[in-house]
PLY file of the C-alpha trace (Angstrom):
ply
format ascii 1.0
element vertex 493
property float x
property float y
property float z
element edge 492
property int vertex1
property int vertex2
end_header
117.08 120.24 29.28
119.58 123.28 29.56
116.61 125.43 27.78
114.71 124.80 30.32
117.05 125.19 33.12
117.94 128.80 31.43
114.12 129.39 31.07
112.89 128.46 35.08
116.68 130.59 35.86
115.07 133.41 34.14
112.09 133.38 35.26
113.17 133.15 38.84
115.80 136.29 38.18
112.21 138.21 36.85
110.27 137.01 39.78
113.06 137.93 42.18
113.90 141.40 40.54
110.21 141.77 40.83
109.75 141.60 44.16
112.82 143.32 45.09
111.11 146.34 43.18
108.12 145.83 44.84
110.43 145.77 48.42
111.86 148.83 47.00
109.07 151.41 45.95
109.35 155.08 46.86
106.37 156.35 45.85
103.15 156.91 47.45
100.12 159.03 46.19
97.67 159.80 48.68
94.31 160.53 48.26
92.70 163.65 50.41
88.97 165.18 49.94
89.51 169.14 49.79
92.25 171.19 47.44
94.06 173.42 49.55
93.51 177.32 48.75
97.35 177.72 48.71
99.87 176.36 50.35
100.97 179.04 53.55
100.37 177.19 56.48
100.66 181.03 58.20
98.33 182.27 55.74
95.00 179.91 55.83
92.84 178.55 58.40
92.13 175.28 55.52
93.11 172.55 57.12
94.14 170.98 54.00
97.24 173.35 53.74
98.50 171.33 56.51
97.42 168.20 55.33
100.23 168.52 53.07
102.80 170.35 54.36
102.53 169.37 57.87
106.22 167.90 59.27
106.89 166.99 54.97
107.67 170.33 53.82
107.53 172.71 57.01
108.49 172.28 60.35
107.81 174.35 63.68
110.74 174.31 66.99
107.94 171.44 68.09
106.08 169.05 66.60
103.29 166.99 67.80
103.58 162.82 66.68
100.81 160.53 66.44
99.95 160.12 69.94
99.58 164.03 70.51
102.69 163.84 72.56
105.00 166.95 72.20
108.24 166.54 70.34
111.09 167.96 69.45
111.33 169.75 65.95
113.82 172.53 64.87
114.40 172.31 68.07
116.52 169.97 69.78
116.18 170.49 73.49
114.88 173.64 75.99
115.10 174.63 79.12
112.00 176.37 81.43
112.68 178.75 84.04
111.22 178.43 87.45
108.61 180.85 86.80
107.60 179.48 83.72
108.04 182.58 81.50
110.96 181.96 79.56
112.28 179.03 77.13
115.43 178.66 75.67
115.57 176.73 72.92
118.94 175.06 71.73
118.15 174.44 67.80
119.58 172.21 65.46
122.08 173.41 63.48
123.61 172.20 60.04
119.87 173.02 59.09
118.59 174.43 55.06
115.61 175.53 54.17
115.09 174.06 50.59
116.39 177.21 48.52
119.58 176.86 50.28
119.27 179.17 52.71
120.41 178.43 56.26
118.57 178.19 59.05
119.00 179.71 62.32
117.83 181.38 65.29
116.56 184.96 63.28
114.55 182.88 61.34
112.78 182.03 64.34
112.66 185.39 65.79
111.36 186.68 62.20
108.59 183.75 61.77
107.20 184.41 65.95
107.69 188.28 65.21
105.67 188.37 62.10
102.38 185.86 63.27
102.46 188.61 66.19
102.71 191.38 64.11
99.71 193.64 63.90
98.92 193.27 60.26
99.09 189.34 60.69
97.13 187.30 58.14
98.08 184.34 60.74
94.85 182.18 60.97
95.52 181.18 65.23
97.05 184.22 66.12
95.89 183.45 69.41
98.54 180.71 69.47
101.39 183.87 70.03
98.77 185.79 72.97
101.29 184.90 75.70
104.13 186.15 74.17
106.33 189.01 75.13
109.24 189.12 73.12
111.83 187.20 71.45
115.24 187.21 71.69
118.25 185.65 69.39
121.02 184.76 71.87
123.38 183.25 69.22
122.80 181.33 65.80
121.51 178.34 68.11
120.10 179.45 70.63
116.82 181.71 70.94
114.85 182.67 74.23
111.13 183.30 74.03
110.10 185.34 77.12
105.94 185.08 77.98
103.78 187.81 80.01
102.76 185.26 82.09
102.80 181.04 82.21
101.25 179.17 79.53
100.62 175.66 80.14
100.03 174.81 76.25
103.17 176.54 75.02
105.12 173.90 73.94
102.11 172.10 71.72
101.24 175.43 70.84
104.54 175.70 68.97
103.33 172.56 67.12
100.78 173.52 65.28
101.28 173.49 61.36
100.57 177.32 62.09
103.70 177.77 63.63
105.82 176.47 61.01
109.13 178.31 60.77
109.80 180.00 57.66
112.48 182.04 56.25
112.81 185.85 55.43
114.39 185.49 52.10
111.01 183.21 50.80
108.22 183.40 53.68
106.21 185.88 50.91
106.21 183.52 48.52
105.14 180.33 50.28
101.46 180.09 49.42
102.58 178.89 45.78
105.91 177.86 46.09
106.29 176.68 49.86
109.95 176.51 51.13
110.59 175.60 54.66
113.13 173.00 56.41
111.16 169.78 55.93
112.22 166.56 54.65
110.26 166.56 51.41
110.52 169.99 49.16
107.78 171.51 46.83
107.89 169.65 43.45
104.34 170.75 41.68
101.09 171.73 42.04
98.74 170.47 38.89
95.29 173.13 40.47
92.54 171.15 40.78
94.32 167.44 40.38
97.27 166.73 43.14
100.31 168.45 44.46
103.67 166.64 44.46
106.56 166.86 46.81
110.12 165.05 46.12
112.44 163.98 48.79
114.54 166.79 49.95
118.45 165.28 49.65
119.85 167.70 52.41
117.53 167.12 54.80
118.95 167.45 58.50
117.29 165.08 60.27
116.12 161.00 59.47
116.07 159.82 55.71
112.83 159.20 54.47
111.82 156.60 52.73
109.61 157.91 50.18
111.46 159.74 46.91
108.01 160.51 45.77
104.30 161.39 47.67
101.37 163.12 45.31
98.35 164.48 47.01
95.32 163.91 44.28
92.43 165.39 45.21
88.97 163.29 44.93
86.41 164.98 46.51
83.67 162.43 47.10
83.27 158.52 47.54
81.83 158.36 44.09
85.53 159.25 42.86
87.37 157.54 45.92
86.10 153.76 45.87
87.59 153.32 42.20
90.86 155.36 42.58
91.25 153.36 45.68
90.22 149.92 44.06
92.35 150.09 40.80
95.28 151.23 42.72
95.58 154.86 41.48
95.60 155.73 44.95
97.27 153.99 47.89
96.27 155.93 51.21
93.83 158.10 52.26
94.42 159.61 55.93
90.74 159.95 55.94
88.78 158.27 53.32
85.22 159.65 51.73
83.98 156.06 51.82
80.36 156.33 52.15
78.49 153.03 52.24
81.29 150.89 50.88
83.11 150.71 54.05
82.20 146.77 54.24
83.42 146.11 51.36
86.68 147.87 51.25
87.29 145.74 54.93
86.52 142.20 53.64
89.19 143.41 50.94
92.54 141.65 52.27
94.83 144.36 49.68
93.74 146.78 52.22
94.20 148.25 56.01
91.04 149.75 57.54
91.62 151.71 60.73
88.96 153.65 62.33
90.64 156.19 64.47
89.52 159.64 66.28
90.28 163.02 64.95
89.55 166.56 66.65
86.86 167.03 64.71
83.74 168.75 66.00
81.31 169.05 63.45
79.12 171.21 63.91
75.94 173.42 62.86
77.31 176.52 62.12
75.80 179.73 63.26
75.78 183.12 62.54
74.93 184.56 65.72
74.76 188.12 65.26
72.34 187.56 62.26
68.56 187.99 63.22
66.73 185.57 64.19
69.71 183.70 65.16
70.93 186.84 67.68
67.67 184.92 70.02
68.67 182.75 72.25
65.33 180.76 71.70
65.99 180.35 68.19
68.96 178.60 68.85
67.57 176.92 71.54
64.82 175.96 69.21
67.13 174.78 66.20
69.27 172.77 69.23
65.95 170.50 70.06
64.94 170.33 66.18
67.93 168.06 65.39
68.55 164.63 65.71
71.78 163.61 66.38
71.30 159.70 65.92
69.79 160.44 62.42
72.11 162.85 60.89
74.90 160.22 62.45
73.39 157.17 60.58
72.71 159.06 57.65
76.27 160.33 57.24
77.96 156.68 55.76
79.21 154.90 57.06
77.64 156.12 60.58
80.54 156.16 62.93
80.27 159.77 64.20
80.10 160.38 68.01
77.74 162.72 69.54
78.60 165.72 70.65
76.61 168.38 72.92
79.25 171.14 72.79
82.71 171.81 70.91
84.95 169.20 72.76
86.86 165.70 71.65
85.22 163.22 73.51
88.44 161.16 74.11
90.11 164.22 75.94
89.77 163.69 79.60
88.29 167.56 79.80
85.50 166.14 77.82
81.35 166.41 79.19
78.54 164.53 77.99
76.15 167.72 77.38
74.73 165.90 74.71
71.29 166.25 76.94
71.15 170.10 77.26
68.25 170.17 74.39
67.58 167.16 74.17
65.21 166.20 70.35
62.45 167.45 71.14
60.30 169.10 67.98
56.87 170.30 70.08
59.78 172.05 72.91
61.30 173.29 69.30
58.03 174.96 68.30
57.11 176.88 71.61
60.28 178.34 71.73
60.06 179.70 68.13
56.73 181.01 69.30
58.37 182.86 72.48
60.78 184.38 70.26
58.10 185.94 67.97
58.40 183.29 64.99
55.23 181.25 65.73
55.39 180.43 61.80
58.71 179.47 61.57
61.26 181.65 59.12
63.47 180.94 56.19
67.04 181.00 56.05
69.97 179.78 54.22
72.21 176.70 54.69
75.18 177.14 52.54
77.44 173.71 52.17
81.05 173.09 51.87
81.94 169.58 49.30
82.52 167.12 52.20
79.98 164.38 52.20
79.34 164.71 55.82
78.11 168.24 55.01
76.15 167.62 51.95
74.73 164.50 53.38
74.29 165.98 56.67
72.55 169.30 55.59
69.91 167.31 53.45
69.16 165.83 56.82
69.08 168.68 58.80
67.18 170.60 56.82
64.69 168.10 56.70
64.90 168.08 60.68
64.30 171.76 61.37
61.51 171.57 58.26
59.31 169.66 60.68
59.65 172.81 63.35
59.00 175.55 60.72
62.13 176.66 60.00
62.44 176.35 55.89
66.13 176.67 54.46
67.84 176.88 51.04
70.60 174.70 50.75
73.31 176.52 48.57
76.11 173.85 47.69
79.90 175.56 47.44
83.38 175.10 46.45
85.56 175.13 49.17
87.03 178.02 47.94
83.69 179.94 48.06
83.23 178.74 51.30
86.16 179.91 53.04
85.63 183.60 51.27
81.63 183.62 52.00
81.02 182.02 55.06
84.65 181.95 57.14
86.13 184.88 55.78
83.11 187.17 54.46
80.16 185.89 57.50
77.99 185.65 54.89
75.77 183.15 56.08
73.23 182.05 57.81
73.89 178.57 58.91
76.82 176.32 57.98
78.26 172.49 58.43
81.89 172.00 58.70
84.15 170.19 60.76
86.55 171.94 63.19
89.71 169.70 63.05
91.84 172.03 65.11
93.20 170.41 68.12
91.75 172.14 71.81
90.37 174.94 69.67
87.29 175.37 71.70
89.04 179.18 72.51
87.29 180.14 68.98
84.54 181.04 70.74
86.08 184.05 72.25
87.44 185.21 68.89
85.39 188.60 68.34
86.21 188.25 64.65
85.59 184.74 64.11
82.81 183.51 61.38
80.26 182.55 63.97
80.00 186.19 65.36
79.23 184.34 69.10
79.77 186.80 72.22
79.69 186.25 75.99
82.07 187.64 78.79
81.83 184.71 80.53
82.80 182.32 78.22
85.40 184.85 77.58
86.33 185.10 80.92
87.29 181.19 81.53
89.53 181.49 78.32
91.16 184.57 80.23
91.78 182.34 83.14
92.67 179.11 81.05
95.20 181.08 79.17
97.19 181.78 82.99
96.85 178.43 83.92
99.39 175.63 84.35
97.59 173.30 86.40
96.09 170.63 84.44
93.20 169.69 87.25
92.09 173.39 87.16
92.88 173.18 83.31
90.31 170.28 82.85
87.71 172.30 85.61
88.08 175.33 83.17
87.59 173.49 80.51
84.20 171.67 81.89
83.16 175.32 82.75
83.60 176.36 79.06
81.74 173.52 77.12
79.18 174.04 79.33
78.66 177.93 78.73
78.70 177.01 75.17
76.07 174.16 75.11
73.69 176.05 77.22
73.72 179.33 74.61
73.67 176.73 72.01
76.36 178.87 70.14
75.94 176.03 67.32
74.42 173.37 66.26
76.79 170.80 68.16
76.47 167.37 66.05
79.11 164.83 66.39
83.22 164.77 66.20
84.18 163.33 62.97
85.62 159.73 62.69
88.79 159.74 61.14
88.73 156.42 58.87
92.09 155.36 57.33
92.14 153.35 54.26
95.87 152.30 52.71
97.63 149.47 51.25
98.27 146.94 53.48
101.91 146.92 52.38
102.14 150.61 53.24
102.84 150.80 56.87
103.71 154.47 58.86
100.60 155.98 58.27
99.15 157.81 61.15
95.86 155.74 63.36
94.66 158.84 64.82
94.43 162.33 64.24
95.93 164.65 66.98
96.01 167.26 63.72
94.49 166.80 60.47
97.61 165.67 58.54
99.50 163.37 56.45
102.74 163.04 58.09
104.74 161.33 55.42
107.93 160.66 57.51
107.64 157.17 58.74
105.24 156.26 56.05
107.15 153.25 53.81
106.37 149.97 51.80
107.08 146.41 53.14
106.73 143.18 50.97
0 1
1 2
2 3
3 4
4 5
5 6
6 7
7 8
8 9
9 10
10 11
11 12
12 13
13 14
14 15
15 16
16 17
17 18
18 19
19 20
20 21
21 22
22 23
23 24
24 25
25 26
26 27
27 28
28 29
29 30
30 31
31 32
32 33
33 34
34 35
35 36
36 37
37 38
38 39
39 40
40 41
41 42
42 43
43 44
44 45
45 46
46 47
47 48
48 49
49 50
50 51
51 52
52 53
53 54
54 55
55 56
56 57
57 58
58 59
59 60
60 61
61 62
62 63
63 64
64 65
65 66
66 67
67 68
68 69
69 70
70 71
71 72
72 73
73 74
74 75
75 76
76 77
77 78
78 79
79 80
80 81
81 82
82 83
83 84
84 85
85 86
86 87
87 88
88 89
89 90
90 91
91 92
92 93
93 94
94 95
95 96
96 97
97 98
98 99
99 100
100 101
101 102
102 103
103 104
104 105
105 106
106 107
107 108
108 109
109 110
110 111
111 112
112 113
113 114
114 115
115 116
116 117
117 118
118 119
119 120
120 121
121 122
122 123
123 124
124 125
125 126
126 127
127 128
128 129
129 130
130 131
131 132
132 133
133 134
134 135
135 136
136 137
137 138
138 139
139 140
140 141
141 142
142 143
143 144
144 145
145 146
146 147
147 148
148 149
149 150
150 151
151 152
152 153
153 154
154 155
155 156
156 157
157 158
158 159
159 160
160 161
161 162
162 163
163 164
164 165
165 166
166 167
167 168
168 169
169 170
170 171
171 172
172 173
173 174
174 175
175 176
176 177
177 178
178 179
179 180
180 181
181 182
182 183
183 184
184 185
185 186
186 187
187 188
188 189
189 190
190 191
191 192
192 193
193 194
194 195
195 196
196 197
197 198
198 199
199 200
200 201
201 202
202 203
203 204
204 205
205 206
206 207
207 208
208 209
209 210
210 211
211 212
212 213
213 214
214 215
215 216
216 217
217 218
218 219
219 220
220 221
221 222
222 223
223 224
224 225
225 226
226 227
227 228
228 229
229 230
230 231
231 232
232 233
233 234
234 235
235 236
236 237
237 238
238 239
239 240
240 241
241 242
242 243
243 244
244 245
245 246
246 247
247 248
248 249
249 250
250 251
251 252
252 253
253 254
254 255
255 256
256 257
257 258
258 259
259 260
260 261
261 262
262 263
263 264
264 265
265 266
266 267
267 268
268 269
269 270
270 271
271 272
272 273
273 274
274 275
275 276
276 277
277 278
278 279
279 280
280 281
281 282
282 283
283 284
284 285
285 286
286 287
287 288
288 289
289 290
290 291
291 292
292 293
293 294
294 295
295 296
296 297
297 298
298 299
299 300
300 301
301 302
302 303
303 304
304 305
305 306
306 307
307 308
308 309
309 310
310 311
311 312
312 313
313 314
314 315
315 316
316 317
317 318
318 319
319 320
320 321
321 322
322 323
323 324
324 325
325 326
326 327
327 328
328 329
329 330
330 331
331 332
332 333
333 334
334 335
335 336
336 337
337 338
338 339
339 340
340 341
341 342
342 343
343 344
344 345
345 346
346 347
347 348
348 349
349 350
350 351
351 352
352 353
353 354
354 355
355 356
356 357
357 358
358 359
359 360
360 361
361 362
362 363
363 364
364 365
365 366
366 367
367 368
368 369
369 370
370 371
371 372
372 373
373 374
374 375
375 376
376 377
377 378
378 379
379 380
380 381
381 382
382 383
383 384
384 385
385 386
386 387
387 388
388 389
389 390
390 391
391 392
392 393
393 394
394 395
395 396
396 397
397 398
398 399
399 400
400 401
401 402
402 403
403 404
404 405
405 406
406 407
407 408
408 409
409 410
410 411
411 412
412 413
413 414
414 415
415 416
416 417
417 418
418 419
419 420
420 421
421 422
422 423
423 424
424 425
425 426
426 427
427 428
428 429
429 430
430 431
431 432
432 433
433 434
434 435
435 436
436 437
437 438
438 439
439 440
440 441
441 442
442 443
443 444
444 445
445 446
446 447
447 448
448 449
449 450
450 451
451 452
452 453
453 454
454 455
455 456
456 457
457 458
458 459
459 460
460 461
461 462
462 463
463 464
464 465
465 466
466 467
467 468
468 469
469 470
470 471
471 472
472 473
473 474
474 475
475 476
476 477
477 478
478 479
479 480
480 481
481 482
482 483
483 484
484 485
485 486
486 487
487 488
488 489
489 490
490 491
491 492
């Protein structure tokens, strides 16, 4: 009888230290589709840079949460003057970057100074337009004077583009990131995951997790099983193809299907004949079929989109029937613009599924009308050097995850080579503008401009579908910006 007492006391010390380690787990590996080029969130337009380094390893004097509300970051508090061309920031002090180094208000001067500076590699330059100068008042305090009022300032100062960054390490960040953040740089294994560690003098809230790897699985082929077998715990935006059912009737695991600012889109080279015709892209525009290349993207949740706006902002306008599917109204207009025979032209793919699957469709689409095209699969890495970086292309499918980026449009550098004074006009007049009822009316005025040149193919914004543990809780519904915010994120029993 006392064996067996000492044998069920055992076991229920085993059972009990088990699921106090359970209770107690600090690690987390999430799962994310795309390998970032390198880590410099001030360096790369790849939204996977900030996937990862986001509010874990740098921070900005803002930060935008979960809800797209702004926040306080590095800094703690600010005042606006009446005119609304200066903000003075009080910062948090008692602050480190992770080499040791402390923090204050040069660094911020040095990190505004240099995206501003003329030989910027910044990727939203744009973000710094309105600003005039920068001043450091004491080690605290720091005053940002603008050339005129910007009613996006504060989220501006958000982005993972803004991040602050220090002088003593800022040139080395793209392979060994340092910034303020509570998780610091632990490894990068190329073409597997990227590991950050909890950062011990962090100023601000403890996190939970000691531990968080980012493995990279490209495609639902390699997702489903890393997800099922418990290699991987989260993914802020799962690859999940047509096994969405089943991963919902699973009770191990939390589905949420959220909204991202994601337009995906048709990319177009516009200053590339015989794309530089307005009827061409007006042709291409009625050649594609929204509802098709939605269902035929698993698992089919996109929303359409008939210019490059997030259809839960309340700026947003159903222009979805500017060029409307219509193949025969696809044809004539190839004939007025000299191409009664159609042409042939390249579509060259980045890995995401929604592209690969998408462009099979599409090209299938705009077969029907004449137009023939080559689909050229590549590496993310080629993509951002040949299509975003290099404009050599001819048509493209990506996702534009950027919050309110529709301004890209006016960017006469920018991959899809698009040009109109008007539309550049309204982001002249958008950029002055505080008001948000004359915001949203500028705003209207854009999408429109945009839809009726048919700049791109405009297809749908990109659902953002969440797939963790169901003991993981923290992880972020919605996607404001394309991250993985790993501050709240912890395990329950």
């Amino acid at each position: 009888m006392k064996l067996l007492k000492s044998v069920l006391v055992a076991t229920a010390l085993a059972l009990a230290t088990s699921t106090a380690a359970m209770a107690q787990r600090t690690d987390v590996v999430i799962g994310m589709v795309l390998e970032p080029p390198h880590l410099d969130p001030t360096a790369g337009a790849a939204a996977a840079i900030k996937e990862v380094g986001y509010a874990n390893v740098f921070e900005g004097l803002t930060r935008i949460g979960p809800d797209g509300s702004v926040q306080p970051g590095l800094a703690e508090s600010w005042e606006i003057s009446d005119d609304g061309k200066v903000y003075t920031f009080k910062l948090h002090t008692g602050v480190k970057f992770h080499d040791g180094a402390d923090f204050s208000a040069e660094d911020v001067k040095f990190s505004i100074d240099r995206a501003m500076a003329e030989d910027s590699v910044n990727p939203q330059k744009g973000l710094y337009s309105a600003i005039q100068s920068v001043e450091v008042v004491d080690s605290a305090t720091v005053v940002v004077n603008l050339k005129h009022p910007q009613g996006a300032f504060l989220w501006n100062m958000g982005w993972g583009e803004a991040a602050i960054v220090s002088p003593a390490s800022a040139d080395g960040n793209k392979e060994r990131p340092i910034g303020t953040g509570p998780f610091k740089f632990d490894n990068w294994a190329k073409g597997s995951s990227i590991t950050l560690v909890k950062n011990p003098d962090y100023w601000g809230e403890e996190v939970a997790l000691d531990r968080a790897e980012f493995r990279i699985i490209p495609d639902s082929a390699a997702a489903i099983p890393a997800l099922l077998s418990g290699d991987v715990h989260a993914f802020s935006n799962m690859p999940v193809g047509d096994a969405l059912p089943q991963i919902e009737s699973d009770p191990r695991f939390k589905v949420v299907i959220g909204s991202t600012e994601g337009e995906t889109v048709l990319s177009t080279n516009n200053k590339k004949e015989p794309f530089d015709k307005l009827e061409v892209r007006q042709a291409i525009a009625h050649a594609l079929n929204r509802e098709e290349i939605i269902q035929g993207v698993p698992p089919g949740l996109g929303v359409p989109i008939g210019s490059h706006f997030a259809p839960h902002h309340p700026a947003y306008i159903d222009l979805t029937g500017t060029y409307p599917y219509d193949p025969e109204k696809a044809k004539e207009l190839l004939a007025q613009a000299g191409l009664p025979d159609g042409f042939s032209a390249t579509l060259k793919l980045p890995p995401p599924s929604y592209a690969r699957d998408g462009g099979q469709i599409i090209a299938s689409q705009l077969r029907q009308v004449g137009i023939n095209l080559e689909i050229i699969p590549l590496e993310w890495a080629d993509w951002l050097s040949q299509v975003f970086t290099d404009k050599n292309y001819d048509l493209s499918i990506v996702s534009h995850v950027e919050p309110m980026d529709i301004g890209i449009y006016a960017r006469p550098d920018y991959y899809f080579q698009y040009e109109n004074p008007e539309f550049n006009a309204v982001m002249e007049e958008l950029e002055v503008t505080t008001d948000e009822a004359k915001r949203n009316e500028l705003y209207g005025k854009a999408q429109t401009i945009l839809a009726q040149d048919a700049a791109v193919g405009f297809l749908f914004q990109l659902p953002k579908i969440g797939v963790w543990d169901a003991k993981l809780e923290g992880m972020w519904e919605n996607w404001p910006l394309s991250v993985a915010d790993l501050t709240k994120v912890h395990w329950t029993e």
